[in-house]
C-alpha positions as CSV (number, residue, x, y, z in Angstrom):
1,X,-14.1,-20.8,4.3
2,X,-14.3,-23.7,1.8
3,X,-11.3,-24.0,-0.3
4,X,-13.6,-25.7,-3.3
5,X,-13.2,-28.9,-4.9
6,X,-10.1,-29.2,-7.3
7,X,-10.1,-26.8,-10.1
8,X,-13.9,-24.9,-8.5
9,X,-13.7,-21.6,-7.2
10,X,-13.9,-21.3,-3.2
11,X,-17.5,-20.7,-1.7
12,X,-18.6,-17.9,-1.0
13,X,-17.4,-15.0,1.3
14,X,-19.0,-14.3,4.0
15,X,-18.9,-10.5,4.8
16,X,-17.6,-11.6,8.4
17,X,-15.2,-13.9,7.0
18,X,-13.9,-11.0,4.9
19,X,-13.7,-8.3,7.8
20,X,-11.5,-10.5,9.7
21,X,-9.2,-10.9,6.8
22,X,-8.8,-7.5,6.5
23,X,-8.0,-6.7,10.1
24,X,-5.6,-9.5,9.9
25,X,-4.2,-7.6,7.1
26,X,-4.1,-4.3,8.9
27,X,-2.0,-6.0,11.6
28,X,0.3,-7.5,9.3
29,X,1.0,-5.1,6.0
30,X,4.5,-4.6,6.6
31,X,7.2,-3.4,4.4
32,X,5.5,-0.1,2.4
33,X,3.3,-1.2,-0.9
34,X,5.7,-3.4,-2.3
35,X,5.2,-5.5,0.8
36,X,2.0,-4.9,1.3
37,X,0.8,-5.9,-2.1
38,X,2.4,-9.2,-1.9
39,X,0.8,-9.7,1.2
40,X,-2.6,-9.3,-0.4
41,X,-1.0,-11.3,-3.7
42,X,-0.3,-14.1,-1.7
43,X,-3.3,-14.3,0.5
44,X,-6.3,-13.2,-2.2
45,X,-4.5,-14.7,-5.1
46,X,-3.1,-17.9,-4.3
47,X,-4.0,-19.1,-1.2
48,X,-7.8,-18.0,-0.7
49,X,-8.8,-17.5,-4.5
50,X,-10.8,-14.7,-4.0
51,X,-9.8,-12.9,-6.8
52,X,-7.7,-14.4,-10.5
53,X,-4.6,-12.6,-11.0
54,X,-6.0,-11.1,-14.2
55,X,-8.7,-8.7,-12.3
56,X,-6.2,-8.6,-9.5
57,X,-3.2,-6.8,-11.8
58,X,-6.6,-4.6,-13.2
59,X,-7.5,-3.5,-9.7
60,X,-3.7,-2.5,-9.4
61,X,-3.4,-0.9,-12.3
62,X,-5.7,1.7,-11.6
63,X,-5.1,2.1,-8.4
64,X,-1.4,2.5,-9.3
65,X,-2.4,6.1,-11.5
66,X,-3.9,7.3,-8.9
67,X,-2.9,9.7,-6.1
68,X,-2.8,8.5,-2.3
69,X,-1.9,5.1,-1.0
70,X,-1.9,2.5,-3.6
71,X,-1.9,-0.9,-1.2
72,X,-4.3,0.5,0.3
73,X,-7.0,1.9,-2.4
74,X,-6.3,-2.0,-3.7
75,X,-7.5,-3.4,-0.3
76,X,-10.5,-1.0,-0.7
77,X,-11.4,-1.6,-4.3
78,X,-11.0,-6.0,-3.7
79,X,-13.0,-5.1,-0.9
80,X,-15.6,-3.2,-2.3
81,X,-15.8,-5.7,-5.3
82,X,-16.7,-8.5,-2.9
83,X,-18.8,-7.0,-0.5
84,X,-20.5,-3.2,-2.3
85,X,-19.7,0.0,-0.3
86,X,-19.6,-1.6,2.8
87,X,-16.8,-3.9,2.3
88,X,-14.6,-1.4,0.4
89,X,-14.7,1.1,3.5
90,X,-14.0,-1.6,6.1
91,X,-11.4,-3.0,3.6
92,X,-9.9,-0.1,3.4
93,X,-10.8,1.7,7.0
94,X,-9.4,-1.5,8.5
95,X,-6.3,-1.5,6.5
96,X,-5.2,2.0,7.9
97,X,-6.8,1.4,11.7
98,X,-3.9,-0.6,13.2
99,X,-1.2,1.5,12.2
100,X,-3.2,4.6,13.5
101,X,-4.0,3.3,17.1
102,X,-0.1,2.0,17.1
103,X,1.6,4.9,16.0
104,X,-0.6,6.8,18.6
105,X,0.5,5.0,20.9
106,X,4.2,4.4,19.9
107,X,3.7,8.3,19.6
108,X,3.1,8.7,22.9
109,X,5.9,6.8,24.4
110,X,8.0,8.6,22.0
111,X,7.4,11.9,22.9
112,X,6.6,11.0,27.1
113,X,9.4,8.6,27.3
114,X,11.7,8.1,24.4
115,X,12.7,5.5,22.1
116,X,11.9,1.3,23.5
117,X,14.6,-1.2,22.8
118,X,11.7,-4.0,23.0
119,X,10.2,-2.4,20.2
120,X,13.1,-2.0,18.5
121,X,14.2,-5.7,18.9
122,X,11.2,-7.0,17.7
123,X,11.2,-4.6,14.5
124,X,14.3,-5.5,13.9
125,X,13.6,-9.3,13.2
126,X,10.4,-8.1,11.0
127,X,12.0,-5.9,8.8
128,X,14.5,-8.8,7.1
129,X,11.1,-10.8,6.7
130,X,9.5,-7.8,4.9
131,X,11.9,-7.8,2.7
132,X,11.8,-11.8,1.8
133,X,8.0,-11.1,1.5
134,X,8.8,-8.7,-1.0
135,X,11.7,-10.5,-3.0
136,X,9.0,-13.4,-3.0
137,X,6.3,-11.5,-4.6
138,X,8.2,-9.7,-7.0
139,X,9.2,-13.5,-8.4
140,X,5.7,-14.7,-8.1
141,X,4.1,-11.3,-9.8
142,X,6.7,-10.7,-12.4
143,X,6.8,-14.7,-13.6
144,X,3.1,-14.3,-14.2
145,X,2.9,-10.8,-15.2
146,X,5.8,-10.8,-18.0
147,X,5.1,-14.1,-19.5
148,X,7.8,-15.5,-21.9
149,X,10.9,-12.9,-23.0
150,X,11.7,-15.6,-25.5
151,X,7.8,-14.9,-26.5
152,X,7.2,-11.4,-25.3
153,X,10.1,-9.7,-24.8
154,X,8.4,-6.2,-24.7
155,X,6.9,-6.8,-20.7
156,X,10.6,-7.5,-20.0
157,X,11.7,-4.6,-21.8
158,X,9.1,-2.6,-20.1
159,X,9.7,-4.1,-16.6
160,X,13.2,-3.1,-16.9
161,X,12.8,0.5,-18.3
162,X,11.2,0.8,-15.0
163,X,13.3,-0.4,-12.8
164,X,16.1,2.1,-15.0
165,X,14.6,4.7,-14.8
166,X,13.0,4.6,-11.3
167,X,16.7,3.0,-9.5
168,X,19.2,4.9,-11.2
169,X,17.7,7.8,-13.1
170,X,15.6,8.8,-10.6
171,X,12.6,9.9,-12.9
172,X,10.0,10.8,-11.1
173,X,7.3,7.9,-10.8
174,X,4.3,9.7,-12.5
175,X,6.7,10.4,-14.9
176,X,7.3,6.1,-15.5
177,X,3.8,5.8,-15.5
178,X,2.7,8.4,-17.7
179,X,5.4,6.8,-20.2
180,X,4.3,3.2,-19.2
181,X,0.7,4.4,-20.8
182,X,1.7,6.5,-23.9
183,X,3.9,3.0,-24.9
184,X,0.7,0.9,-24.4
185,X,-1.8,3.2,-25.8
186,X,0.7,3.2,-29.1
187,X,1.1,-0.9,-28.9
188,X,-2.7,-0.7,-28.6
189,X,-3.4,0.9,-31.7
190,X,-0.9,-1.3,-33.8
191,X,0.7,-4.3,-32.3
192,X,-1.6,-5.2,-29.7
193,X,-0.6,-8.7,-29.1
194,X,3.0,-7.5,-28.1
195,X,2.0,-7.3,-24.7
196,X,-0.4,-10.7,-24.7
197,X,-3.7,-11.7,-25.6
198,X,-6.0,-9.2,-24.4
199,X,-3.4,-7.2,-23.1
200,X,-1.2,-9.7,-20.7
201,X,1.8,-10.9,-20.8
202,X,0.7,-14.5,-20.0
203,X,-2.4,-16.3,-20.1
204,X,-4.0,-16.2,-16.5
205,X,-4.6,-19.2,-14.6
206,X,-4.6,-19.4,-10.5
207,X,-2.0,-21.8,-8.6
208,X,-2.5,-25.6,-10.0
209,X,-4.9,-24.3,-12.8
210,X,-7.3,-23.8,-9.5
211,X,-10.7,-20.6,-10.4
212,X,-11.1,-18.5,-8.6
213,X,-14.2,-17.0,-6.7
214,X,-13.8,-13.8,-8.9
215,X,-12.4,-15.2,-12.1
216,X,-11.0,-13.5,-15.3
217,X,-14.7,-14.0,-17.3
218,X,-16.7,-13.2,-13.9
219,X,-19.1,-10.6,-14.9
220,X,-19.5,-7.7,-13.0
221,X,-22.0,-7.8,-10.1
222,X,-24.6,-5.1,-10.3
223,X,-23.1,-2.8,-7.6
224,X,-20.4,-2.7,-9.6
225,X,-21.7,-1.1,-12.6
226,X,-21.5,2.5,-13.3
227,X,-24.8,4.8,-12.7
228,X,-24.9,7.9,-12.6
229,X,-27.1,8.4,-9.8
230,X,-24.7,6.2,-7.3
231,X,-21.5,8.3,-8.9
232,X,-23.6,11.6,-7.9
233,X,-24.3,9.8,-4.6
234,X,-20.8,9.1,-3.4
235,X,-19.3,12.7,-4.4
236,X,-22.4,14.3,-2.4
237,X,-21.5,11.6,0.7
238,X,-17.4,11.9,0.2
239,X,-18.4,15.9,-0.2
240,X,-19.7,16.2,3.2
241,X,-17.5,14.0,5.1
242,X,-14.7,16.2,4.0
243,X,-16.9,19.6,4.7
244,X,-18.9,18.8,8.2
245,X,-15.4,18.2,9.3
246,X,-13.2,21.0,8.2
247,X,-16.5,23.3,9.2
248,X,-16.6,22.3,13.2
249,X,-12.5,22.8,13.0
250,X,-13.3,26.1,11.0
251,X,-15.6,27.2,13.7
252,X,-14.8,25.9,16.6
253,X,-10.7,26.6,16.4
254,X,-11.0,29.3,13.4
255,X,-8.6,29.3,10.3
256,X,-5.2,30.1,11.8
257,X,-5.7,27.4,14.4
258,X,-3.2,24.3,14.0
259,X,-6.0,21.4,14.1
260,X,-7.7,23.6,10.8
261,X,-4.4,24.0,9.2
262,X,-3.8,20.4,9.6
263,X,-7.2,19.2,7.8
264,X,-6.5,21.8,4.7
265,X,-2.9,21.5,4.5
266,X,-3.2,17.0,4.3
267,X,-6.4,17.4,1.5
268,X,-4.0,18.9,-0.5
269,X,-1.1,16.6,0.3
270,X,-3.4,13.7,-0.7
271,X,-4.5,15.0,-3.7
272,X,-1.0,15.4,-4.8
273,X,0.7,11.9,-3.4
274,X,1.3,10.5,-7.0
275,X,3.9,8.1,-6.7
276,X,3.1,6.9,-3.2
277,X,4.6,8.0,-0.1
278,X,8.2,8.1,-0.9
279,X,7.0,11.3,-3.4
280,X,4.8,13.3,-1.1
281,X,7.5,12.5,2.2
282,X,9.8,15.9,1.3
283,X,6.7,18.1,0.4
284,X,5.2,16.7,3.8
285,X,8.3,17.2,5.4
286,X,8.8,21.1,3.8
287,X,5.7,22.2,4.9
288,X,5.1,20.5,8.6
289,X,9.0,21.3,9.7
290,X,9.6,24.8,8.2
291,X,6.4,26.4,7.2
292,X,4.3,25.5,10.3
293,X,6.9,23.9,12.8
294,X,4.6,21.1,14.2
295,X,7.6,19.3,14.3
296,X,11.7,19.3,14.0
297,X,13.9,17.5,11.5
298,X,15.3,15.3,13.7
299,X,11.6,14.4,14.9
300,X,10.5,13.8,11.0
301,X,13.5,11.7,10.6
302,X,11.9,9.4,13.6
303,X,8.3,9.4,12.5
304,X,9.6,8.0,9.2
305,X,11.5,5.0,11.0
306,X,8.5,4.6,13.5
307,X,6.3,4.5,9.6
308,X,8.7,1.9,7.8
309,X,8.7,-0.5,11.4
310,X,4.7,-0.1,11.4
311,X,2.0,-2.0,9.4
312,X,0.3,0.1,7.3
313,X,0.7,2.4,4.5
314,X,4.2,4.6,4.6
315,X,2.2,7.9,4.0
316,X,0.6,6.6,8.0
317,X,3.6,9.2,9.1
318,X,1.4,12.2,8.8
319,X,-0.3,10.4,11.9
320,X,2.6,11.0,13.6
321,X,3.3,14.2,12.3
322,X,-0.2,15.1,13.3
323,X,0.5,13.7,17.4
324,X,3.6,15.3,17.6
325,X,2.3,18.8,15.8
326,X,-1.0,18.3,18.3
327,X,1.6,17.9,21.5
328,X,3.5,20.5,21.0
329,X,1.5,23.1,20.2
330,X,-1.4,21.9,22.6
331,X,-4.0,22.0,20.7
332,X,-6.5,21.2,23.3
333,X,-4.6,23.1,26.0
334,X,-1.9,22.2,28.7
335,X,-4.5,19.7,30.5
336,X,-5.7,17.8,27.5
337,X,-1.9,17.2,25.5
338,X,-2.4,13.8,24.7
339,X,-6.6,13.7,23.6
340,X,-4.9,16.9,21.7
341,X,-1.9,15.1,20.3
342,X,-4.4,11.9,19.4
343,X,-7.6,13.7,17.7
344,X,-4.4,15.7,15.7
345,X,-3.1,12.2,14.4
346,X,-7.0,11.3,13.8
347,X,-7.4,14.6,11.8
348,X,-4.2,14.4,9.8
349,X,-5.4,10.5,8.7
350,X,-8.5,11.7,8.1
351,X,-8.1,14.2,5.4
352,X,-5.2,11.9,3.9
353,X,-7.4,9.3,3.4
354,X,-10.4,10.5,2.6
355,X,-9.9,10.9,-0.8
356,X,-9.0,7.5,-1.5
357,X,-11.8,6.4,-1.1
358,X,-13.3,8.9,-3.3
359,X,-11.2,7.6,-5.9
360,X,-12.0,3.6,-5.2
361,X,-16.0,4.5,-4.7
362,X,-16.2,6.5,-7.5
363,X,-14.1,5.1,-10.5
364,X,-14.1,1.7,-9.6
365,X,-17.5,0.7,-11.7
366,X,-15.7,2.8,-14.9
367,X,-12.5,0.5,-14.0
368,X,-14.6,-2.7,-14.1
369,X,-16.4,-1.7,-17.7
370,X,-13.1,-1.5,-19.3
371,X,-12.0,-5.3,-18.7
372,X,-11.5,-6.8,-22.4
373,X,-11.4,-3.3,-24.2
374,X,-8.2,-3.4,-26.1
375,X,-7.8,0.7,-26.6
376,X,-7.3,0.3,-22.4
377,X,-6.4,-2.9,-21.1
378,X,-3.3,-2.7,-23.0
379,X,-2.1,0.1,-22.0
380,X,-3.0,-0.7,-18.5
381,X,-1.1,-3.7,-19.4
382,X,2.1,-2.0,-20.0
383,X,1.4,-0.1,-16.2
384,X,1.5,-3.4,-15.0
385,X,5.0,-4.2,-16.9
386,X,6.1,-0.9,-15.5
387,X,4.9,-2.0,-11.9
388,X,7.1,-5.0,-11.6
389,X,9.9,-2.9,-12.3
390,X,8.7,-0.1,-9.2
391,X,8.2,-3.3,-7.1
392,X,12.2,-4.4,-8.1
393,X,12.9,-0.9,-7.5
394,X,11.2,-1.1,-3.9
395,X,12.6,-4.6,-3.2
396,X,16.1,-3.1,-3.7
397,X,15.9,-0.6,-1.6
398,X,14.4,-2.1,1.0
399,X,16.9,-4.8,1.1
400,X,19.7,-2.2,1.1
401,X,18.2,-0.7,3.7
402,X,17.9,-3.5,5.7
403,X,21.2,-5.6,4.9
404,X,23.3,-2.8,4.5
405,X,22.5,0.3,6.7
406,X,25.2,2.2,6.8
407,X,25.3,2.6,3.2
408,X,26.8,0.5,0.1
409,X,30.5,1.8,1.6
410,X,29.7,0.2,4.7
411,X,29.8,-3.5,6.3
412,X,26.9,-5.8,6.0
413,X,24.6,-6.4,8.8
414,X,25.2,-10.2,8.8
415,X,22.6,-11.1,11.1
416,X,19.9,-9.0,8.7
417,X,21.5,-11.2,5.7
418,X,20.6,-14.4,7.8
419,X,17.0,-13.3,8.5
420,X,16.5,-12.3,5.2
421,X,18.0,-15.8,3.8
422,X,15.9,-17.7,6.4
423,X,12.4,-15.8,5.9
424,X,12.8,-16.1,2.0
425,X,13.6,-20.3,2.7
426,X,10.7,-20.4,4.8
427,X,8.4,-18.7,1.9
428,X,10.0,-20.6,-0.7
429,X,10.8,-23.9,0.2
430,X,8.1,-24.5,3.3
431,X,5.5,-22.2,2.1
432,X,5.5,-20.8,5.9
433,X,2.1,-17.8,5.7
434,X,3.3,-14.7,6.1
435,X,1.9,-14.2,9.5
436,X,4.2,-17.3,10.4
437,X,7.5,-15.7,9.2
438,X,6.9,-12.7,10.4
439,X,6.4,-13.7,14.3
440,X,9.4,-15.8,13.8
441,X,11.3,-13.1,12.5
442,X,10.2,-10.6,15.1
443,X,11.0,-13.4,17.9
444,X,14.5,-13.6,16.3
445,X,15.2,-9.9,16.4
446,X,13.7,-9.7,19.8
447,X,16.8,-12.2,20.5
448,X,19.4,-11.3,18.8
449,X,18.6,-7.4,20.4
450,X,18.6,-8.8,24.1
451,X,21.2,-11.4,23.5
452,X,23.9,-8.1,22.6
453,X,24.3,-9.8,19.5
454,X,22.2,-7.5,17.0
């Protein structure tokens, strides 16, 4: 794709161009939404300009009220903004598809074979990059979200509440959010310019004052403006991709049957995932280990490493949840146990995600009529405030996790530290992609692993 001339927005996409970004994407979204998000920050932002920061931080707004995957329902609405329906469910269907065939597969040798030390070598290197890529977009995103404190102090302020309440509190996030809006629907209604002109922190302008293809004063294109008959269209479509579904399980395993369970009990995990997948994890885990037993604790407690060391959104557990629950219980019989186990971890995504892009499909046209409305970009606004301070929150723990896994009582994992010093040097100082520093970083693991060293 053509870059543009100085200053000129990029040509543009090409539908094919775009699908190939998005599988790139699927391969590479490490490091739960905080990660995943800069990933698509970095890319769609300020490399490619396919999108300003301004509709960019809208887009994640709303996506970040909603229940289900945020990274993911962001890839989906950027997508379907380029590209109509068709782009948001490849964006979005392609964002989830690598994880899914991996974890089937890094299922499968889990439960036929046990743990891999290759795989675990090569993880080990990517994680420490992750979490670079997600110190480096939390400077890039917070610098250009917050603006001034000298000017602005009130995104700071907000930012920070966040981070408070989310790190050390432990309010739960809806909670934050919720609070986020009631702060920026009151600064709305009397000082609206506390959070920026037209609701921002800072004036938005791309890297090197560059446009971009979708810029701040873009209008609309005309599949993305609400009508009714396209809204009615989508819930009848969504409706029965959810029904003719659940109806062959219904009738072709009956109610009790684990497959059937599976479908109804993950529509109703998805419709409750606010927060993202850190909030849903222990009802996930209540339900799968003790009320049905598709699983073990211990077993849980695997799938959730195998989901933080896979791209993909966190909540891409309940795949594995949904093999291992399909295995055991042999769903398709004793002949069939891994079709059985896989078509389990297809259902379990299925009705997880479904409703996601409900969400995107449906509310995205209101979402793009309320650009430059005062009474709700500022308070969107503030959500974006409070998101830097989730994003810090996220960034922390994932470095503790990675640097210090033992706990904060425990020694450092030195050679972690030096990955996570050398990825963020390579971002910062020799503007390596992100693909780059994470092959490097999963070469170096693989290393260090065979080497005895790590």
């Amino acid at each position: 794709m053509s870059q543009g001339a100085p200053g000129q927005p990029p040509a543009e996409v090409p539908f094919r161009e775009a699908l190939r970004f998005w599988f790139k994407l699927g391969l590479i979204s490490f490091g739960g939404p905080a990660g995943q998000i800069a990933i698509m920050h970095r890319e769609l932002v300020e490399r490619r300009r396919w999108i300003s920061e301004q509709r960019f931080l809208h887009a994640l707004n709303f996506c970040m009220l909603l229940p289900g995957p945020e990274a993911q329902q962001l890839a989906t609405y950027l997508g379907w903004l380029m590209h109509k329906t068709r782009g948001g469910i490849a964006a979005g269907t392609l964002f989830v598809l690598p994880s899914l065939l991996l974890l089937i597969l890094l299922s499968w040798i889990y439960m036929a074979w046990g743990t891999q030390p290759l795989v675990a070598g090569l993880f080990y290197g990517i994680k420490p990059a992750v979490a670079a890529i997600v110190l480096h977009a939390l400077h890039r995103i917070g610098r250009k979200a917050l603006g001034d404190p000298r000017r602005l102090p009130l995104p700071w302020l907000l930012a920070l509440g966040s981070f408070v309440a989310l790190a050390f509190l432990h309010l739960p996030f809806p909670a934050v959010v919720l609070s986020a809006l009631l702060i920026g629907w009151g600064v709305s209604r009397w000082a609206p310019q506390a959070l920026g002109a037209g609701g921002s922190g800072h004036t938005a302008h791309q890297a090197g004052g560059a446009s971009a293809l979708i810029d701040d004063h873009t209008l609309p294109p005309a599949h993305a403006r609400f009508s009714r008959a396209r809204l009615l269209r989508v819930l009848a479509v969504t409706g029965l991709l959810w029904l003719l579904p659940m109806a062959v399980l219904l009738f072709s395993q009956g109610w009790n049957a684990t497959l059937t369970q599976m479908g109804w009990f993950f529509t109703k995990a998805a419709l409750l995932t606010f927060g993202g997948a850190y909030a849903v994890l222990p009802y996930v885990q209540q339900a799968a280990v003790d009320h049905y037993g598709w699983l073990s604790t211990p077993q849980m407690m695997d799938g959730l490493a195998l989901g933080e060391t896979t791209p993909g959104p966190l909540i891409m557990v309940v795949a594995f949840v949904g093999f291992v629950g399909g295995w055991l219980q042999q769903v398709l019989g004793p002949d069939a146990q891994f079709l059985g186990a896989a078509l389990a971890a297809c259902v379990a995504t299925w009705f997880t995600f479904l409703p996601s892009f409900l969400f995107i499909l449906a509310g995205g046209p209101w979402v793009e009529s309320t650009r430059g409305r005062p009474m709700v970009t500022v308070p969107l606004a503030a959500v974006t405030c409070a998101v830097v301070g989730v994003i810090a929150q996220l960034a922390l723990w994932f470095l503790s996790a990675v640097v210090l896994p033992g706990g904060v009582l425990a020694l450092p994992d030195l050679w972690a530290l030096a990955l996570v010093l050398a990825s963020a040097w390579a971002l910062w100082r020799l503007g390596w992609s992100v693909l780059r520093v994470i092959a490097v970083a999963a070469g170096a693991g693989l290393l260090l692993r065979l080497m005895g060293w790590a």
